[in-house]
KEFIZA-563917 format. One line per field, with one value per residue: residue in three letters; z, x, y of N, C-alpha, C, CB in turn. Coordinates in steps of 0.001 Angstrom, whole numbers. Glycine has a CB too. Layout:
KEFIZA-563917
rest	c(Ala; ...)
n.up	c(Z; ...)
n.east	c(X; ...)
n.north	c(Y; ...)
ca.up	c(Z; ...)
ca.east	c(X; ...)
ca.north	c(Y; ...)
c.up	c(Z; ...)
c.east	c(X; ...)
c.north	c(Y; ...)
cb.up	c(Z; ...)
cb.east	c(X; ...)
cb.north	c(Y; ...)
end
This chain:
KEFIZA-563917
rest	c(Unk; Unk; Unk; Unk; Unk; Unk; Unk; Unk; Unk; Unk; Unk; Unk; Unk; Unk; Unk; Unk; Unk; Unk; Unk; Unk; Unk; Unk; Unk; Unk; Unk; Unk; Unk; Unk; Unk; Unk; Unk; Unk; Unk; Unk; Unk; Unk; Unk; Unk; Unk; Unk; Unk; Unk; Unk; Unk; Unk; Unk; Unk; Unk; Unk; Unk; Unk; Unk; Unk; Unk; Unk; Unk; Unk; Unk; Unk; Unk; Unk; Unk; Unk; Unk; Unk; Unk; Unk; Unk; Unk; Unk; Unk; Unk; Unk; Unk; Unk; Unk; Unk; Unk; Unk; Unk; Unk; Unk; Unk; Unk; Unk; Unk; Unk; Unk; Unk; Unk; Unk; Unk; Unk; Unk; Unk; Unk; Unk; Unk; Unk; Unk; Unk; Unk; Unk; Unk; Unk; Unk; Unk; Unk; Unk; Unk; Unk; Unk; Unk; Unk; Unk; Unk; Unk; Unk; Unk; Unk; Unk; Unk; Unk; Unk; Unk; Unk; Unk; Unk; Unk; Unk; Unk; Unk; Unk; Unk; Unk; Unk; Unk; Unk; Unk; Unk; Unk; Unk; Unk; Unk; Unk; Unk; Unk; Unk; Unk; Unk; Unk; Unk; Unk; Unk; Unk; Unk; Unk; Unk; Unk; Unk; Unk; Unk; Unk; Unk; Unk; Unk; Unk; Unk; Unk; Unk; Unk; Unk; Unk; Unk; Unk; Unk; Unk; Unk; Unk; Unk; Unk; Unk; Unk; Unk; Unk; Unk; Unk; Unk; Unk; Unk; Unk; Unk; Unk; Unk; Unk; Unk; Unk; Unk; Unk; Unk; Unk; Unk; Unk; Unk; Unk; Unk; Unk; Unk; Unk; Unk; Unk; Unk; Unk; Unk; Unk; Unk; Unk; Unk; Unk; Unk; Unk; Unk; Unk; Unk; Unk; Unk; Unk; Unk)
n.up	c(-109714; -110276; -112037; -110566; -108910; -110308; -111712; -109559; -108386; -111231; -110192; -107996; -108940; -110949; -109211; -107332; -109407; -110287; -107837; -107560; -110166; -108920; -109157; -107584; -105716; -102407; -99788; -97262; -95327; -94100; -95446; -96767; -95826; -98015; -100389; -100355; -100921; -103476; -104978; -104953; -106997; -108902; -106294; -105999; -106221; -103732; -101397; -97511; -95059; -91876; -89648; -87998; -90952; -92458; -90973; -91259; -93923; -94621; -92726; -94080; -96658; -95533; -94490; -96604; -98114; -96143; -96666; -99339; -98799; -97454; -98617; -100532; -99373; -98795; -100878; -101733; -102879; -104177; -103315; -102588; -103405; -102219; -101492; -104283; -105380; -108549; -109818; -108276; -108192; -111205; -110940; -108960; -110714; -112650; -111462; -110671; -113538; -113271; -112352; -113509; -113792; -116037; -116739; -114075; -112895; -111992; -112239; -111276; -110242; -107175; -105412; -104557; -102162; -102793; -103881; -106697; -109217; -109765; -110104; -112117; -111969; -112807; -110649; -110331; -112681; -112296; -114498; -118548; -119563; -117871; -117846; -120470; -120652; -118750; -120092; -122369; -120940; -120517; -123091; -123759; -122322; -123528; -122761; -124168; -123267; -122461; -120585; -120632; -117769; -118087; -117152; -114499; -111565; -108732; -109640; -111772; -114697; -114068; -115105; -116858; -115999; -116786; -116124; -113591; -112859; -110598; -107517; -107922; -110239; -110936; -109359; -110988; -113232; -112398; -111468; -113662; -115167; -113493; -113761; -116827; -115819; -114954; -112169; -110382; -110659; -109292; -107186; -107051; -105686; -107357; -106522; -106816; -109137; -107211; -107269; -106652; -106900; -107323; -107125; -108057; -107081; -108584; -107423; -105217; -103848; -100892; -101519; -104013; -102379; -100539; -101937; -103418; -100795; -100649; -101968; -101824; -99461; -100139; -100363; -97963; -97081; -98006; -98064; -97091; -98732; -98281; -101423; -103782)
n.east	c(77457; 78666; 76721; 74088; 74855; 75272; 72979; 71579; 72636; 71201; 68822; 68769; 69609; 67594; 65505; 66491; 66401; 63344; 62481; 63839; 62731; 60181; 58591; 57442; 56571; 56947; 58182; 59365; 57742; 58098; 56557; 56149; 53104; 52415; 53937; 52555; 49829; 50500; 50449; 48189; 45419; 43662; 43229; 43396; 40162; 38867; 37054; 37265; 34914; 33207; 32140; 29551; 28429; 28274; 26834; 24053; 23626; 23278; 20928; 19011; 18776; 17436; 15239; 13752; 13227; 11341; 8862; 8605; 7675; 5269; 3700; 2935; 1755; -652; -2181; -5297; -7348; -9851; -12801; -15985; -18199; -21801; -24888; -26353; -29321; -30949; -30674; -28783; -26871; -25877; -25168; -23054; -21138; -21036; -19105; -16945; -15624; -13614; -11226; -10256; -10166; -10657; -10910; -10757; -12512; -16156; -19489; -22553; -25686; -27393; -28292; -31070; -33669; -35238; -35678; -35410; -35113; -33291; -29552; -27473; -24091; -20372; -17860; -16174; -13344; -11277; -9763; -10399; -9120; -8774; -11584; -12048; -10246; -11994; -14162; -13682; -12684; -15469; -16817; -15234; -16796; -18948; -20624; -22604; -24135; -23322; -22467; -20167; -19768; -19253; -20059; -19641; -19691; -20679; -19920; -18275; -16704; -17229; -18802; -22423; -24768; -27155; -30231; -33078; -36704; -37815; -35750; -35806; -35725; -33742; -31742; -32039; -30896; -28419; -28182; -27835; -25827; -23725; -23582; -22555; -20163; -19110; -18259; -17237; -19467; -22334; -25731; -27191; -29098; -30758; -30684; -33495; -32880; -32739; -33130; -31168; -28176; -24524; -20959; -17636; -14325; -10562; -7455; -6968; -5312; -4354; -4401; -6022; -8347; -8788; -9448; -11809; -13488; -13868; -15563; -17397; -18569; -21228; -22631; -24636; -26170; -24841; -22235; -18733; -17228; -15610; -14816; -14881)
n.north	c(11420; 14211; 14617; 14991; 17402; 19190; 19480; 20287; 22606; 23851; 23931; 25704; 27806; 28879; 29095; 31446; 32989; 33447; 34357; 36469; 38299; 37979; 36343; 34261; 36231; 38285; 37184; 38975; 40205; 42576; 43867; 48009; 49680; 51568; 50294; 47590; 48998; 49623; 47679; 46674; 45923; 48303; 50238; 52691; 53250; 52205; 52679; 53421; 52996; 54322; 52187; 53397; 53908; 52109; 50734; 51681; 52264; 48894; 48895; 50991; 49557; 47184; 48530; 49412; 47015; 45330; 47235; 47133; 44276; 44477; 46687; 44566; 42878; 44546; 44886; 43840; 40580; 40634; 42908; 44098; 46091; 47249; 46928; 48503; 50284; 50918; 53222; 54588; 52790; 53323; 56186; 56115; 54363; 56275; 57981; 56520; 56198; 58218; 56765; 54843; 51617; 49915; 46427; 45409; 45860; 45107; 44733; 43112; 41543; 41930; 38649; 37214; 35954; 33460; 30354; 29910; 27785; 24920; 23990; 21697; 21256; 21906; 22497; 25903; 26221; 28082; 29329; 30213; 28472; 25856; 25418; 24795; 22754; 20724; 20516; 19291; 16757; 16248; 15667; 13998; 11466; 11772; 13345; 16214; 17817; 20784; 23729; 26449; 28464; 31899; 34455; 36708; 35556; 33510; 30885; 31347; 30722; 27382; 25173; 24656; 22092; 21599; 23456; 23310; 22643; 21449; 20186; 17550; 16663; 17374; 15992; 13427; 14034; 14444; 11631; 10582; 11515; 10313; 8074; 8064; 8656; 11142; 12870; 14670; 16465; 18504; 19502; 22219; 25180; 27790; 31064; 33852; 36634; 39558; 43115; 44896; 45930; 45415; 46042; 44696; 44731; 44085; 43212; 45616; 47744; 50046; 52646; 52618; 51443; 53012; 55724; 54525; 53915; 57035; 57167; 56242; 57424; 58617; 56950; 55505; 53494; 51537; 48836; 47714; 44652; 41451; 39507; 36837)
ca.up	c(-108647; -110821; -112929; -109313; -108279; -111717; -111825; -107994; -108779; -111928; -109659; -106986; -110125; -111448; -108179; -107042; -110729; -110234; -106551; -108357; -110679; -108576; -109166; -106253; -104560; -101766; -98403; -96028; -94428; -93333; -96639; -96195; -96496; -99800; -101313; -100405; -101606; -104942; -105727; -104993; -108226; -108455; -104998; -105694; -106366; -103003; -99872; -96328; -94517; -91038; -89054; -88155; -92199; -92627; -90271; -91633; -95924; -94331; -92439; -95157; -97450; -94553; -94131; -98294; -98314; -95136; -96529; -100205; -98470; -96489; -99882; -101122; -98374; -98722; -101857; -101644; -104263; -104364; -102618; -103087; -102553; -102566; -102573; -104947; -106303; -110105; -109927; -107229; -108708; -112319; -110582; -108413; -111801; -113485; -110413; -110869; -114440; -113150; -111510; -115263; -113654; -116628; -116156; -112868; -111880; -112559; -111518; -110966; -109486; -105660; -105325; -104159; -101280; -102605; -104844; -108534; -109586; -108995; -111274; -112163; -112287; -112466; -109530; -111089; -112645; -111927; -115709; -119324; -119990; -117006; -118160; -121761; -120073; -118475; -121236; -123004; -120918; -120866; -124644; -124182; -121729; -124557; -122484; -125545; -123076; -121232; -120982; -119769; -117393; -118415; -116332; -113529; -110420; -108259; -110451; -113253; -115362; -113747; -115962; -116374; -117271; -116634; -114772; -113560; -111883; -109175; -107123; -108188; -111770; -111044; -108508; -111762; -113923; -111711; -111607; -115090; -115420; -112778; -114958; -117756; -115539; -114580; -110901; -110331; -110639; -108376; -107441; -106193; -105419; -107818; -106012; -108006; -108919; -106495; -108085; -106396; -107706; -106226; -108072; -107594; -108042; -108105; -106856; -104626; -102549; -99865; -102104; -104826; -101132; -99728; -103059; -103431; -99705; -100110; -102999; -100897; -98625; -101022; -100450; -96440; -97360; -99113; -97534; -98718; -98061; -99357; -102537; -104622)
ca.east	c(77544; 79004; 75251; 73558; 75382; 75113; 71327; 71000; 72896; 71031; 67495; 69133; 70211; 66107; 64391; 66837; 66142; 62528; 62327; 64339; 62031; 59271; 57424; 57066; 55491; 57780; 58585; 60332; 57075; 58190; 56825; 55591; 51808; 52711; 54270; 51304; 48736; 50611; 50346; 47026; 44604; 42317; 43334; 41909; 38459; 38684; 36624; 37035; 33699; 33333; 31083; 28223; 27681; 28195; 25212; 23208; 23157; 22283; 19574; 17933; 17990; 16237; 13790; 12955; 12547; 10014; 8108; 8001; 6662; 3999; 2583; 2516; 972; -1635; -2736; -6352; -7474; -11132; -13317; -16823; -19340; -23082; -26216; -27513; -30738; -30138; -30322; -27317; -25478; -25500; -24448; -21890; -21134; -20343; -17891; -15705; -14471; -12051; -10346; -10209; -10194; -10789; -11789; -10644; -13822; -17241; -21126; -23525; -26933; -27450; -28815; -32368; -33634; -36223; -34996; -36391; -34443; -31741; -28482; -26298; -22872; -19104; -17453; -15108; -11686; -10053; -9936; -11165; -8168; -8710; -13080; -11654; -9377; -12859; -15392; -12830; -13208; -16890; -16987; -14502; -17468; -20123; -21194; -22422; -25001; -23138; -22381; -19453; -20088; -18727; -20506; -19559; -20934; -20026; -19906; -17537; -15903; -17599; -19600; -23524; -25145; -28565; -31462; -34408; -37934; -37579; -34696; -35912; -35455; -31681; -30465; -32376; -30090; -26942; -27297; -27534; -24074; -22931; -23476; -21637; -18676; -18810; -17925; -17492; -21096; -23234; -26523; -27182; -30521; -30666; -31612; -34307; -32446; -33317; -33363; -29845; -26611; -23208; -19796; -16628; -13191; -10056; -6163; -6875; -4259; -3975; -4681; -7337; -9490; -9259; -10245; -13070; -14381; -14153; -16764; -18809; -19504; -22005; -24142; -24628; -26368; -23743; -21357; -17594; -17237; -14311; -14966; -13835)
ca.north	c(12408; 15655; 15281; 15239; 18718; 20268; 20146; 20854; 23858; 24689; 24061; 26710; 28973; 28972; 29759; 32718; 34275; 33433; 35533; 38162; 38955; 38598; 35352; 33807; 37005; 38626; 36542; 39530; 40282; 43754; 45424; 49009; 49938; 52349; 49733; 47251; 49479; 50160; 46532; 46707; 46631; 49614; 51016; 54273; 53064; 51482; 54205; 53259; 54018; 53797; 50997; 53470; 54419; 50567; 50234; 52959; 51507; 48118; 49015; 51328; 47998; 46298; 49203; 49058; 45458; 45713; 48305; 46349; 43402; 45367; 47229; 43226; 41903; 44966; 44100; 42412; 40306; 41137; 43729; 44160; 47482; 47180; 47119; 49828; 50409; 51041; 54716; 54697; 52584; 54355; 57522; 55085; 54269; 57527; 58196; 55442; 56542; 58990; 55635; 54074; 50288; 48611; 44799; 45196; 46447; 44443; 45486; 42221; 41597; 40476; 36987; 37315; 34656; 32757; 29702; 29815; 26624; 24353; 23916; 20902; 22118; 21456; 23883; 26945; 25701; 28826; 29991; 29648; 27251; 24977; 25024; 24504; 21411; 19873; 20660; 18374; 15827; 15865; 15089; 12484; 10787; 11665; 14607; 17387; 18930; 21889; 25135; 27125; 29838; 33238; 35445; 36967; 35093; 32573; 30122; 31993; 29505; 26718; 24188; 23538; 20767; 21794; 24377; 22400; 23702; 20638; 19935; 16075; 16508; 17897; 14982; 12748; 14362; 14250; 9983; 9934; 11846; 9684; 6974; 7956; 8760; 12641; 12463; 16149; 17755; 18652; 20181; 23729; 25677; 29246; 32192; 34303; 37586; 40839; 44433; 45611; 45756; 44861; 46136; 44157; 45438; 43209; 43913; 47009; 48691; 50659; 53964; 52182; 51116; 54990; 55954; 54080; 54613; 58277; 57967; 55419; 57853; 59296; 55876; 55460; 52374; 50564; 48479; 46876; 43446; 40813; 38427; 36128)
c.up	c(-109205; -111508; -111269; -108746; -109564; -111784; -110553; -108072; -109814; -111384; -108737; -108229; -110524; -110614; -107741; -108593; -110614; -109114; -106872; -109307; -110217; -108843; -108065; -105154; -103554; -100092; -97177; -95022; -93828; -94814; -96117; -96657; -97683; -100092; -101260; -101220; -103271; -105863; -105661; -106833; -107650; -106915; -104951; -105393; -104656; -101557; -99055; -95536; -93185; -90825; -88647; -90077; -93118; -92490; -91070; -93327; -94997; -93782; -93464; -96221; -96935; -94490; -95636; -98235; -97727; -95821; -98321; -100294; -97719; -97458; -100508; -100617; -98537; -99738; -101913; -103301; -105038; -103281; -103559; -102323; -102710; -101501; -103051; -105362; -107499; -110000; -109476; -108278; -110671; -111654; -109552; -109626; -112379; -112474; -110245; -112188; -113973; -112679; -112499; -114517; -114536; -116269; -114887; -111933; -112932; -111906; -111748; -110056; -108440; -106007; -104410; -103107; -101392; -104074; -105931; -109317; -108924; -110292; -111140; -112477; -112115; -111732; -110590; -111342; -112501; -113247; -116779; -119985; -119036; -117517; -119125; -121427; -119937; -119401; -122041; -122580; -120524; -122051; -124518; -123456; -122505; -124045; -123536; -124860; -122046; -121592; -120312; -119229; -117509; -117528; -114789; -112162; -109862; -108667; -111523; -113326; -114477; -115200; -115584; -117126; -117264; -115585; -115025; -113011; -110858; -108627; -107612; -109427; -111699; -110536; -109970; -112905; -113807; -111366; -112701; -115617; -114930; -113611; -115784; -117551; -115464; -113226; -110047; -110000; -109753; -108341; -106744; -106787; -106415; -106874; -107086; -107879; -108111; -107996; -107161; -107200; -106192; -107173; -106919; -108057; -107062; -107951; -106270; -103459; -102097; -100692; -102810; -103734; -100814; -101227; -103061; -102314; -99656; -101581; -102097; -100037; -99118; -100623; -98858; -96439; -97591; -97719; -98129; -97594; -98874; -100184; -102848; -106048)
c.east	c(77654; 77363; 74277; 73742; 75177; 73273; 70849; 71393; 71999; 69405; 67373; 68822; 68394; 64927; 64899; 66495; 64384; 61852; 62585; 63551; 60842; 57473; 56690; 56954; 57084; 57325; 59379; 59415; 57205; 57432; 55698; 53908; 51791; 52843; 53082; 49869; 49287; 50476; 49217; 46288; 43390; 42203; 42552; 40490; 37919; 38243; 36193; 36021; 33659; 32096; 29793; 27646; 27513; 26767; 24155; 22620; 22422; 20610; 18265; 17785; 17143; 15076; 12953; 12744; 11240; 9028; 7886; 7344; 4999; 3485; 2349; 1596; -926; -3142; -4242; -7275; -8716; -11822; -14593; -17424; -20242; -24100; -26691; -28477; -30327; -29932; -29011; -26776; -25096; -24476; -23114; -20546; -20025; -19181; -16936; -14732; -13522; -10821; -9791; -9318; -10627; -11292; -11028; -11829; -15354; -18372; -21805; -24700; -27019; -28240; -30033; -32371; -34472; -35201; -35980; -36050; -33118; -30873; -27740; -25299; -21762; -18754; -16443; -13781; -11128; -9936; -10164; -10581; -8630; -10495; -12984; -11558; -10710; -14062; -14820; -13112; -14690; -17015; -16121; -15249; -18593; -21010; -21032; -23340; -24423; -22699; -21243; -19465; -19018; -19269; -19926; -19739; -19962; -19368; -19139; -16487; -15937; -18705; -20792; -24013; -26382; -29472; -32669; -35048; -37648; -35742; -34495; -35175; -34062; -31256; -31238; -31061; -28732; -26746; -27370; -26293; -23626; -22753; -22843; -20520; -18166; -18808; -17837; -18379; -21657; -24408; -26706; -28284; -30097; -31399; -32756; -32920; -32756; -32679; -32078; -28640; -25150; -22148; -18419; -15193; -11806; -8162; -6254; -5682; -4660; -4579; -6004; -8607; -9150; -10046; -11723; -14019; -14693; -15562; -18098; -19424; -20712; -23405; -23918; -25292; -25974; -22693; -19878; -17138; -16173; -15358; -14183; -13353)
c.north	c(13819; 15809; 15811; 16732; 19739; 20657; 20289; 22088; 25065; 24825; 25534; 27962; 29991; 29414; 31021; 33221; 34557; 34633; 36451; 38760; 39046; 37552; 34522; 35019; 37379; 38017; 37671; 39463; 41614; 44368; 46585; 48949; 50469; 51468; 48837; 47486; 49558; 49001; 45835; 46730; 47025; 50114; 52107; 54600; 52230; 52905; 52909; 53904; 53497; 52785; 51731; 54142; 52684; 50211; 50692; 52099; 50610; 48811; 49836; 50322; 47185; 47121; 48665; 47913; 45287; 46264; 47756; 45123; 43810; 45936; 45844; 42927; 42797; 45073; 43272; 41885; 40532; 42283; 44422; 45629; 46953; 47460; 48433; 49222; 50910; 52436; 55016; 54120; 52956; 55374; 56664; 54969; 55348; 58293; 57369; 55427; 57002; 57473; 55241; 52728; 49833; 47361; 44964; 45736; 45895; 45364; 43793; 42641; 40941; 39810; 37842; 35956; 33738; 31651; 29082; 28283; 25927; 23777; 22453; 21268; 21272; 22886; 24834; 26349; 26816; 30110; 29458; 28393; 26114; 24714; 24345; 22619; 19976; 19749; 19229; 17076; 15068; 15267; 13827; 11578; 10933; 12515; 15854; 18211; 19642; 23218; 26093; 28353; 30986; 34248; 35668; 36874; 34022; 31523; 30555; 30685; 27882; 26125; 23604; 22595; 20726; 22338; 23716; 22987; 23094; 20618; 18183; 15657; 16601; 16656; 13663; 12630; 14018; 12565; 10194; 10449; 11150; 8618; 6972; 8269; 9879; 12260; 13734; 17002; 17657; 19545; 21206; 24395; 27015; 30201; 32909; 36042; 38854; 42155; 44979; 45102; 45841; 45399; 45421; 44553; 44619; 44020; 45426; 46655; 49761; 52053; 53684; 52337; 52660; 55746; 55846; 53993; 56045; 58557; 57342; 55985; 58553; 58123; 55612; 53814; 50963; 49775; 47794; 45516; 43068; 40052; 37726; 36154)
cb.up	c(-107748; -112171; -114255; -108420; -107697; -113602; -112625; -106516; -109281; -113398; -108725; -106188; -112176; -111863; -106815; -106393; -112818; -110234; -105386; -109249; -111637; -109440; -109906; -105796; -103494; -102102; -98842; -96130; -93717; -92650; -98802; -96621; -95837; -100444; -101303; -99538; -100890; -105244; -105475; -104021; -109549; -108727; -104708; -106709; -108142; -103032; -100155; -95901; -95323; -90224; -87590; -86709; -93216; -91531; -88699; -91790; -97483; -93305; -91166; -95855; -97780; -92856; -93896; -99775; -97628; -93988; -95862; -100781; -97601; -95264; -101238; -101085; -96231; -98438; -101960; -100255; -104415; -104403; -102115; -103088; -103067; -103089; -101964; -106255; -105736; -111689; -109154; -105539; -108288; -112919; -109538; -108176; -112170; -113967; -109204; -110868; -115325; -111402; -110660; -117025; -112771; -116873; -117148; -112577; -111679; -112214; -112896; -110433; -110103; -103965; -104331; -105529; -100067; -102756; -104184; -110049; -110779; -107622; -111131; -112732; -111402; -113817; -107731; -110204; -113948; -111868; -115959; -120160; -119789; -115315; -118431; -122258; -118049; -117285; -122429; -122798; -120548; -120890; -126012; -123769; -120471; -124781; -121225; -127413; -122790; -120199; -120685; -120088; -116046; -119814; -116308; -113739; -111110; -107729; -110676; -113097; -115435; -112480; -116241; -115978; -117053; -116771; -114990; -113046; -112143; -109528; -105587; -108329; -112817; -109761; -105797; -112127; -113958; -110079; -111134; -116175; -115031; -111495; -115598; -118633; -116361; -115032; -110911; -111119; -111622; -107507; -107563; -106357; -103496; -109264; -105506; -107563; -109726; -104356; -107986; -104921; -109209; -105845; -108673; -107764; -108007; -109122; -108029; -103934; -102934; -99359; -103115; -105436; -99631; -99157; -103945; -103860; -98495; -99981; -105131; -100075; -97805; -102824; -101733; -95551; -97814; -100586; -96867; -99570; -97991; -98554; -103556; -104542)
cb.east	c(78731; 80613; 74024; 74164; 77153; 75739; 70144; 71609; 74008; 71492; 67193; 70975; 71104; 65727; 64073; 68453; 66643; 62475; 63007; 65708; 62072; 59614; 57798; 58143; 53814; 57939; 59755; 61004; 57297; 59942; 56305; 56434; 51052; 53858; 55601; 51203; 48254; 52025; 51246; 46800; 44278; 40569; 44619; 41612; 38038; 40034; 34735; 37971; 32073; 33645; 31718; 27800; 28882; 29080; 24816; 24495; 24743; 22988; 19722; 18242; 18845; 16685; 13897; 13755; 13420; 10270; 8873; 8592; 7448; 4378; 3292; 3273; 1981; -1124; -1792; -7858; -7179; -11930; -12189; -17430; -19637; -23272; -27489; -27094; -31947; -31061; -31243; -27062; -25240; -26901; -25741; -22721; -22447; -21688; -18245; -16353; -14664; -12147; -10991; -8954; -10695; -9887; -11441; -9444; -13705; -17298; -22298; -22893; -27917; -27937; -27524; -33480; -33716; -38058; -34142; -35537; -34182; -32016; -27272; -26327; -22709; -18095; -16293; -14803; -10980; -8573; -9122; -11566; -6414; -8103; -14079; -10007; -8541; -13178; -15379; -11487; -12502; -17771; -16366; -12817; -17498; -20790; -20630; -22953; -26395; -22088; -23718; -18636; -20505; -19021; -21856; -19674; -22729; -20523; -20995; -16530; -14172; -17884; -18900; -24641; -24654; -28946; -31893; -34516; -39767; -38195; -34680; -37370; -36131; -30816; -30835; -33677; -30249; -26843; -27824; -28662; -23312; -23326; -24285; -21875; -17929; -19907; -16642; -17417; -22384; -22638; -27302; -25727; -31062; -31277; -30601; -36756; -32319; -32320; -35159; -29487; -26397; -22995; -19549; -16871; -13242; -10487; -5119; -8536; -2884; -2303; -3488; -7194; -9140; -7016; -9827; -12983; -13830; -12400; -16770; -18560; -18919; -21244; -24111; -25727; -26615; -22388; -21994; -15355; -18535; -12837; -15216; -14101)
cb.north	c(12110; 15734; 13443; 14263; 18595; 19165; 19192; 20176; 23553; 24376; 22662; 26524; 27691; 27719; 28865; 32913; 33481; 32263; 35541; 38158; 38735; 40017; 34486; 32740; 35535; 40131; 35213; 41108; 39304; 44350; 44980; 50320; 50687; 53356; 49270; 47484; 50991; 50916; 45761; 47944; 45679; 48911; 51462; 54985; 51667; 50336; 55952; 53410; 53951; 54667; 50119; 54581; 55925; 49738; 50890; 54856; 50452; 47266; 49668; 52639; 46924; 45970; 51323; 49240; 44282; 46741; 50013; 46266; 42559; 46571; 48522; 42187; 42045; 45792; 43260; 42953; 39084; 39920; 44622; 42853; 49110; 45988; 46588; 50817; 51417; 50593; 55577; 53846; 50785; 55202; 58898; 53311; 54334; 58797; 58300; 53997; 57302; 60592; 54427; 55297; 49828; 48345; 42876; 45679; 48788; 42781; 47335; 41187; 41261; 40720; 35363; 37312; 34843; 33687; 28683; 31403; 26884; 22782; 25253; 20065; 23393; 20899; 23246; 28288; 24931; 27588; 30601; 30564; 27586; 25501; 26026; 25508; 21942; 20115; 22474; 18661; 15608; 16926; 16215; 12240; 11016; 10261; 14973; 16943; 18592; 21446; 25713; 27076; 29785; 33620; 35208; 37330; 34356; 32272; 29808; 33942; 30090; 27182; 23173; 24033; 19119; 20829; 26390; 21152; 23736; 18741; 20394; 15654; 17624; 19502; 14416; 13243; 15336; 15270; 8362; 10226; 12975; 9443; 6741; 8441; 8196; 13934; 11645; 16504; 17707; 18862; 19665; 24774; 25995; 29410; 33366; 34520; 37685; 41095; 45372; 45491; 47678; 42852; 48116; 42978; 47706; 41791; 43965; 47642; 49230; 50432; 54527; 50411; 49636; 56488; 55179; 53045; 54407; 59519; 57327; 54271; 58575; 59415; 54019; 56914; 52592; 52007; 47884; 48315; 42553; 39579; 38728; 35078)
end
């Protein structure tokens, strides 16, 4: 019984020294705001703003966001001019340096309408890695006759496997790939080339496109269409 009261005493003894110095936090509940704030960390650094300057920040983060999705969105990924006649589009040409588009800006020849041949092809992978990818597995089917398109055209980084005079000779061609297990290819008519030109220019915005219409008005002819 006396050990029972001795360490109930010395439990009492250990929590009033504990409150007294301040470990267990203060229980009155009346304490003043001063004192509150002083036991604050970094009080000073702390500004009260009212609810309309509250409003106000937000909403200019909502406007900037808006208005960085809307220059995204405006973004287009191709956009074509054309048709010149070569003269135009030289002088077309020599007006587009100041822009200094780099490979973001091509020149090709329109497709003509009469059909000169017909192609066996694999469709565009996208890029020279993904042509790389299927060239690959042509050879691993014992396919050694093709060619990967580089040029600029519908067909860029697409795969042929042969230009025929007939359309006969091509679908001839296209079972005998089938046969060895190309599954992919197909046949498609060539246009003959025409004598105009087309330039293509890729990621325009909103400023690049006013740009480049205010030179277009020079060609009344010309028109700007999308691409790919």
């Amino acid at each position: 019984m006396l050990k029972f009261i001795f360490w109930s005493l010395l439990a009492v003894n250990a929590a009033l020294f504990a409150y007294g110095r301040g470990y267990l936090g203060h229980f009155s509940g009346n304490e003043r705001e001063p004192e509150r704030m002083a036991n604050q960390l970094n009080a000073n650094k702390l500004t009260i703003i009212s609810a309309e300057k509250a409003n106000a920040a937000a909403a200019a983060v909502n406007t900037s966001a808006a208005a960085d999705a809307k220059a995204a969105q405006e973004v287009q990924a191709c956009l074509e001019i054309g048709s010149f006649v070569l003269a135009d589009a030289r002088r077309f040409e020599r007006q587009l340096e100041a822009l200094n588009l780099g490979d973001r800006q091509s020149r090709h020849n329109v497709a003509g309408s009469e059909v000169s041949s017909y192609i066996v092809y694999i469709p565009p992978q996208g890029s020279k890695e993904g042509a790389d990818r299927k060239a690959g597995e042509l050879r691993a089917l014992g396919v050694t006759n093709y060619y990967i398109i580089q040029e600029n055209s519908p067909l860029h980084w697409g795969i042929s496997l042969g230009v025929f005079k007939t359309e006969n000779a091509a679908q001839n061609q296209l079972a005998a790939l089938m046969k060895q297990g190309v599954r992919t290819a197909r046949v498609a008519p060539r246009l003959s080339g025409s004598k105009l030109l087309a330039f293509q220019f890729r990621d325009v915005d909103a400023d690049l496109k006013a740009r480049l219409e205010k030179i277009r008005t020079d060609y009344p002819n010309t028109d700007v269409r999308n691409c790919k």
